[in-house]
SETORPA-340287 format. One record per residue: residue in three letters; x, y, z of N, C-alpha, C in turn. Coordinates in pm, whole numbers, plus 50000, padded with zeros to 5 digits. Layout:
SETORPA-340287
ALAXYZXYZXYZ ...
This chain:
SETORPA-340287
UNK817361701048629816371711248633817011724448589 UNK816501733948512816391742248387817021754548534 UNK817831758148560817871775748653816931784648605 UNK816731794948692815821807648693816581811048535 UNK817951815248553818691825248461818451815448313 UNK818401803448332818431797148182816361798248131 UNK815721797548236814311802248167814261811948162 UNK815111826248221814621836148221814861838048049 UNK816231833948004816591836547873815861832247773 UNK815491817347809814001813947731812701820147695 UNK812321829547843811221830347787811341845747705 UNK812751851047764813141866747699812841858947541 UNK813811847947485813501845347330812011843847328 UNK811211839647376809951836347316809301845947299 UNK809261856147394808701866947393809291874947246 UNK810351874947232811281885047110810301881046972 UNK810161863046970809731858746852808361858346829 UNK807411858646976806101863646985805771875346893 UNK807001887546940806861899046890807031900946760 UNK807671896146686808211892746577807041883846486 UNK806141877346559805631875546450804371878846487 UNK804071885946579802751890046612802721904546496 UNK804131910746493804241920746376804351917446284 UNK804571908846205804471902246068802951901246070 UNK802231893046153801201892146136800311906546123 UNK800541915646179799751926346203799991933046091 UNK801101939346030801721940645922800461930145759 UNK800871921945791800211912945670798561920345710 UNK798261917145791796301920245807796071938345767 UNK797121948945786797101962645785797131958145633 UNK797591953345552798261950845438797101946745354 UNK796301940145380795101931045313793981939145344 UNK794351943845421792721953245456792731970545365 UNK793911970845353793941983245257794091979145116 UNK794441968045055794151959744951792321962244936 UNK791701954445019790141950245007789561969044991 UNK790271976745058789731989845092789811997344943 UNK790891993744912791612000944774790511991144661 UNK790471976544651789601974544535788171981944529 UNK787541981144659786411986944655786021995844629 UNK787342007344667787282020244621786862019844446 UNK788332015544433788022015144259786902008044199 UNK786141997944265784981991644215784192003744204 UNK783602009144317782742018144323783042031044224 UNK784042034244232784702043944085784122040943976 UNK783982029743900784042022943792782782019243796 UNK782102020843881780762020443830780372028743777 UNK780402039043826779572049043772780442057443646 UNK781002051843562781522059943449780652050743320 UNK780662064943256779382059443150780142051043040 UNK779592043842979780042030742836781032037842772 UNK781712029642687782482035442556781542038942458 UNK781702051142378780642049642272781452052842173 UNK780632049942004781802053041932781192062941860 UNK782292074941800781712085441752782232084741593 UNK781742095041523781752099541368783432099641397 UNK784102093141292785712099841284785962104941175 UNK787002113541132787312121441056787402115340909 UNK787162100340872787522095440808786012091840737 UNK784752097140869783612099640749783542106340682 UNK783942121140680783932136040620785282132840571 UNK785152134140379786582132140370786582144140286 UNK787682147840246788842163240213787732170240102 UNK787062157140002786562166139901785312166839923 UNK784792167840032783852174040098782162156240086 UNK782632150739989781922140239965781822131840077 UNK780642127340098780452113840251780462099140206 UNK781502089440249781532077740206782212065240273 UNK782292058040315782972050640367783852042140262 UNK783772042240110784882032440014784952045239916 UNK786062048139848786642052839740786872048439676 UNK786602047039521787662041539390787742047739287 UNK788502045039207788762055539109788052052138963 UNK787412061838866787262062738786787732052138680 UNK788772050038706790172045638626790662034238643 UNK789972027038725790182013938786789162005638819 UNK789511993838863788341982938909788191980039079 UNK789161989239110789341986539276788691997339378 UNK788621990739505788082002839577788552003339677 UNK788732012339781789802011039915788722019340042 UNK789972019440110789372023740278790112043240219 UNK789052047740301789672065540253790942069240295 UNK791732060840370792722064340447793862057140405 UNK793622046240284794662036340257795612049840148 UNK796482042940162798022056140093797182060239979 UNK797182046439881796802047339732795962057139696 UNK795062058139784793772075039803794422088639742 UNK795492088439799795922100939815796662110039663 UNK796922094539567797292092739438796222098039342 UNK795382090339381793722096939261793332112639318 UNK793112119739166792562132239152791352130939202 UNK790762142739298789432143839304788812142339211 UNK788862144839072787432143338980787362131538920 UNK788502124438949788402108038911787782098339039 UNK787452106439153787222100239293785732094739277 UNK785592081639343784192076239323783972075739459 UNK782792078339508782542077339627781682065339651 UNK781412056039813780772045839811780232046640010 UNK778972043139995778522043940129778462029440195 UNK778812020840112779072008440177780111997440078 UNK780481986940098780661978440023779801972239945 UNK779171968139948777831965739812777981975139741 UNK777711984739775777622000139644778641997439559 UNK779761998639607781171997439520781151982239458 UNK780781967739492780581958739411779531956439361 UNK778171965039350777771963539252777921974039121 UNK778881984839157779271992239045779991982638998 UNK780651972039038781511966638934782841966539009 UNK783481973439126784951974139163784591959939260 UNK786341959439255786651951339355787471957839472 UNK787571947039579788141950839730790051952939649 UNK790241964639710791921961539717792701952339785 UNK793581943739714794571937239814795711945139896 UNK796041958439831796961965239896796641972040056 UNK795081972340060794031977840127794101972840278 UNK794991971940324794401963540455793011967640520 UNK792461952540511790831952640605789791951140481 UNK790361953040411789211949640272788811933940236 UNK790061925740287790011913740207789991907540307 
């Protein structure tokens, strides 16, 4: 039979490891509940912010004051994006302007291969 002094030491450990994981546990639940607190927050944030929208970029209004989404040159059979390098080579008065792709192939140009996004 077990002495006072050998259960007392027993139940001192049980109690230590009670504690021990009654704080782990409490710890983990403080832990998850400010998790759930924190998504909700940000759910509710995120609602209410309005769509992406997309606006005019600088690349409608181009330098020589002309509106177009394709350029090509006079001087050539090709046509590009206003922003591709090659643009920057052609003189304004050789500049063709184009409000879509059709426009520019039925003048007759083609898409650039140098062009990324054309082809």
């Amino acid at each position: 039979m077990p002495s006072i002094k050998e259960k007392l030491e027993k139940s001192k450990y049980l109690v230590s490891y009670l504690q021990n994981t009654w704080f782990f546990v409490g710890f983990t639940l403080i832990l998850a509940i400010l998790v759930v607190f924190g998504a909700i927050k940000l759910d509710v944030l995120f609602q209410n912010r309005p769509g992406i929208t997309i606006a005019k970029t600088a690349f409608d209004t181009n330098v020589s004051g002309k509106e177009g989404s394709y350029v090509a040159s006079k001087n050539s059979d090709l046509y590009y994006f206003p922003w591709c390098g090659i643009v920057s080579r052609i003189k304004d008065k050789n500049k063709v302007w184009f409000a879509s792709r059709i426009d520019a192939e039925k003048a007759g140009y083609k898409p650039s291969a140098n062009c990324h996004g054309l082809k």
